[in-house]
N, C-alpha and C positions, 0 to 999 in steps of 0.2 A: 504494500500500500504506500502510495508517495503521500511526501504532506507536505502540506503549503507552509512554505518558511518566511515567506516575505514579512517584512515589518509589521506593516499592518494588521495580518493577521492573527500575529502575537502578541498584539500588542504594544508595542513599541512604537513611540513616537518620537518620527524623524523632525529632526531640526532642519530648517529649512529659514532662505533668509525673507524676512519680515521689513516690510517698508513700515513709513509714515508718510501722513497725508496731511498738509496743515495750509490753511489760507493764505495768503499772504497778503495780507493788508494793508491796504495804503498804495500798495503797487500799482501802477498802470502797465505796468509791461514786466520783462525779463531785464532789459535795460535799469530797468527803477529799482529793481532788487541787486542786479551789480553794483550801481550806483552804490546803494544803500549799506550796501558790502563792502566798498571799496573807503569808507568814512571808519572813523574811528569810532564813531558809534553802535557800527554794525560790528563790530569784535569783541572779541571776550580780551581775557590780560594778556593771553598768550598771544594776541593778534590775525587769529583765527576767529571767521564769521561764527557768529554764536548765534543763536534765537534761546529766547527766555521762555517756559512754559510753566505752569503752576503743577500741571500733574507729570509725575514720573511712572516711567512705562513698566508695566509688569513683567513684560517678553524681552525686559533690558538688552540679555547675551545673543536670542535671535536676531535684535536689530543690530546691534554691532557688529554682527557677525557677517557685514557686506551688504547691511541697507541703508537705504538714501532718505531722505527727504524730499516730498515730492510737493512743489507748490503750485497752489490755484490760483491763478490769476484773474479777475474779471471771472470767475466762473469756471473755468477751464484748467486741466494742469498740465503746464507749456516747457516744465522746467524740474530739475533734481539736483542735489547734491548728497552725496555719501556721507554719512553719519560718523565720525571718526571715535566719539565717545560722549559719556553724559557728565558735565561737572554738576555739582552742585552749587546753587546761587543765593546767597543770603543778602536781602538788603535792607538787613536792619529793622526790621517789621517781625519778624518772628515767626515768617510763613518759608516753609524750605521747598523753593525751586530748584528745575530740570534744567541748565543750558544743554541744549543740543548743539554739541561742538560741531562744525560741518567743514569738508576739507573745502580752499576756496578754489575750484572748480564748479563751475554752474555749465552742467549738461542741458541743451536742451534735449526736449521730448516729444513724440507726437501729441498732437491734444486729445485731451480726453476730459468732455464736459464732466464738473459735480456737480454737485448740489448745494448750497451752503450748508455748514454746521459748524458749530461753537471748538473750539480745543484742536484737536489731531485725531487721526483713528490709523488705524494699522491697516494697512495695504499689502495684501501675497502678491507674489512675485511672480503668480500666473496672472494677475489682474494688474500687476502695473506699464504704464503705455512704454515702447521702445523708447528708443533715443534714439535721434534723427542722426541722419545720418554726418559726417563732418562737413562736408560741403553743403549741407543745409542750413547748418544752424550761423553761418557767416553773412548767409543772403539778408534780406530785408522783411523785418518781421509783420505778418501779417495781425490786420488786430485780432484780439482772440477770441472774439464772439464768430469771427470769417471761419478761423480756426477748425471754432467747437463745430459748425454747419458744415465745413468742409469732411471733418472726423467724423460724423454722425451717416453720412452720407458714401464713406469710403473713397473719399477721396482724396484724402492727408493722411 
């Protein structure tokens, strides 16, 4: 009698890498978040783009483990950056935040409309959109509502 040895059926659960998914606010484009990255504002001490988050993530070691950040701009997420590690952020208030260290490489990516929502949510890595290819992402950005209509329609 053969038996099924595969992971799953034994129970064991593979690790597997885990994105994030978070708004980007304020942005108008991919350019306004370089911008905004390229300020001393946008870095942490080490001088690496940080983002500040209130909640820290449960699946810490799968996102480390070769996942990105993936932002929505206008609706749409146009753009990623790899997750290098999570500091912790105190600013004196006595509430313990997540910086989300991110290496300063901003990927673009195909679009792929969301939805709004508040915080960050975790994105698998079968549902997160490619990355465009290198000679794509130097042309001239289309807005990203053209984008989401171009994506939705298979055509981007």
């Amino acid at each position: 009698m053969k038996r099924n040895l595969d992971p799953v059926s034994i129970g064991v659960r593979m690790s597997a890498t885990l994105h994030l998914v978070k708004l980007c606010v304020g942005a108008e484009s991919v350019e306004d978040l370089c911008d905004w990255q390229a300020s001393s504002r946008g870095n942490g001490p080490d001088g690496l783009p940080r983002h500040v988050t209130r909640m820290w993530p449960k699946r810490e070691a799968e996102v480390v483990a070769g996942g990105s950040l993936y932002w929505v701009i206008k609706g749409v997420v146009l753009a990623r950056q790899r997750i290098l590690r999570f500091d912790p952020v105190d600013r004196g208030d006595g509430i313990r935040r997540c910086g989300l260290v991110l290496d300063r490489e901003v990927v673009r990516t195909e679009a792929m409309p969301k939805r709004p929502f508040q915080g960050w949510r975790y994105l698998a890595a079968k549902d997160a959109p490619r990355d465009l290819p290198a000679g794509r992402s130097a042309g001239e950005a289309l807005p990203p509502r053209l984008e989401a209509a171009l994506a939705e329609i298979g055509v981007r």
